[in-house]
C-alpha positions as CSV (number, residue, x, y, z in Angstrom):
1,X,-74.1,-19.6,-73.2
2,X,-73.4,-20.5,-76.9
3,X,-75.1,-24.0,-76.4
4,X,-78.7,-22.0,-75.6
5,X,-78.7,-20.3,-78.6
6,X,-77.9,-22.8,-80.9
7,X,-80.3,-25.6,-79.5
8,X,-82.8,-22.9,-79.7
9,X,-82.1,-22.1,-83.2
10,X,-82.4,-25.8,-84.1
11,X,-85.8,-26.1,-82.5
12,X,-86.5,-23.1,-84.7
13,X,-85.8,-24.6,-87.5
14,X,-87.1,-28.1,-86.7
15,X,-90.6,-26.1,-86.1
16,X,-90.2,-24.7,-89.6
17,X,-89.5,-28.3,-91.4
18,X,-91.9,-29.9,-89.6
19,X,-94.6,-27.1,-91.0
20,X,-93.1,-27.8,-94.8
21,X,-93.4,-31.4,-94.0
22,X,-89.9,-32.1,-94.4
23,X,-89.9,-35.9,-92.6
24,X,-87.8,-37.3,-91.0
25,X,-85.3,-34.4,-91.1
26,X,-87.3,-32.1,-88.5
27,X,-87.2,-34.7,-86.1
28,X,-83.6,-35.2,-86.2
29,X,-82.7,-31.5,-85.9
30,X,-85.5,-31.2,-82.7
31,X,-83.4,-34.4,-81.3
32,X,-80.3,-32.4,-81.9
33,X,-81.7,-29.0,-80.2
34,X,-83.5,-30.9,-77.1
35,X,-80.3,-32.2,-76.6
36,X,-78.5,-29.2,-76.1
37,X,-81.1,-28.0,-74.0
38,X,-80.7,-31.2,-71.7
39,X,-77.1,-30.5,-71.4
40,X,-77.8,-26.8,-70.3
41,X,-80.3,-27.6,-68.0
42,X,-77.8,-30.5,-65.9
43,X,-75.3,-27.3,-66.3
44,X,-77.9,-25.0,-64.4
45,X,-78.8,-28.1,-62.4
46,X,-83.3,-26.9,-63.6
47,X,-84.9,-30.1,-63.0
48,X,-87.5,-28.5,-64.5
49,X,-86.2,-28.0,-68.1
50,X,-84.3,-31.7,-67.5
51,X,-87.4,-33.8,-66.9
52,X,-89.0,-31.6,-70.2
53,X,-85.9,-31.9,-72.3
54,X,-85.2,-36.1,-71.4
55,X,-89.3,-36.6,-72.0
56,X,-89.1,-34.9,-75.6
57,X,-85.8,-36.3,-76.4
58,X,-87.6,-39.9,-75.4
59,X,-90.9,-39.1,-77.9
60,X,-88.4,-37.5,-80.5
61,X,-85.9,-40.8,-80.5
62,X,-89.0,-43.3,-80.5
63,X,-90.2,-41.1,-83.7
64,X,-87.1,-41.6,-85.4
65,X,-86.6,-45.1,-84.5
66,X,-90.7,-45.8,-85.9
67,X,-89.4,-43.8,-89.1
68,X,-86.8,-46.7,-89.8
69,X,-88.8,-49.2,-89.5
């Protein structure tokens, strides 16, 4: 599945801007990545990887929303 290996290389490189401090943009791309990741785990039906992926995409979107304010 194409959508696994892209959301994983986004989380890749959100890891990698948020070690060269590159704010706000690593949170955006981890948003963007988790995302995927929710959408493949409803596909799969893992409740496992849902209730991770919605709980990080929750922390991730509160993040961005504290960055614009």
């Amino acid at each position: 599945m194409l959508t696994k290996w892209v959301s994983s290389l986004l989380i890749l490189v959100g890891s990698a801007l948020t070690v060269s401090n590159i704010y706000p943009l690593n949170m955006y791309t981890h948003l963007v990545g988790i995302t995927g990741w929710l959408v493949v785990a409803f596909a799969l039906h893992d409740r496992s990887l849902i209730m991770l992926n919605t709980v990080a995409a929750l922390i991730f979107t509160s993040g961005i929303i504290a960055s614009l304010i």
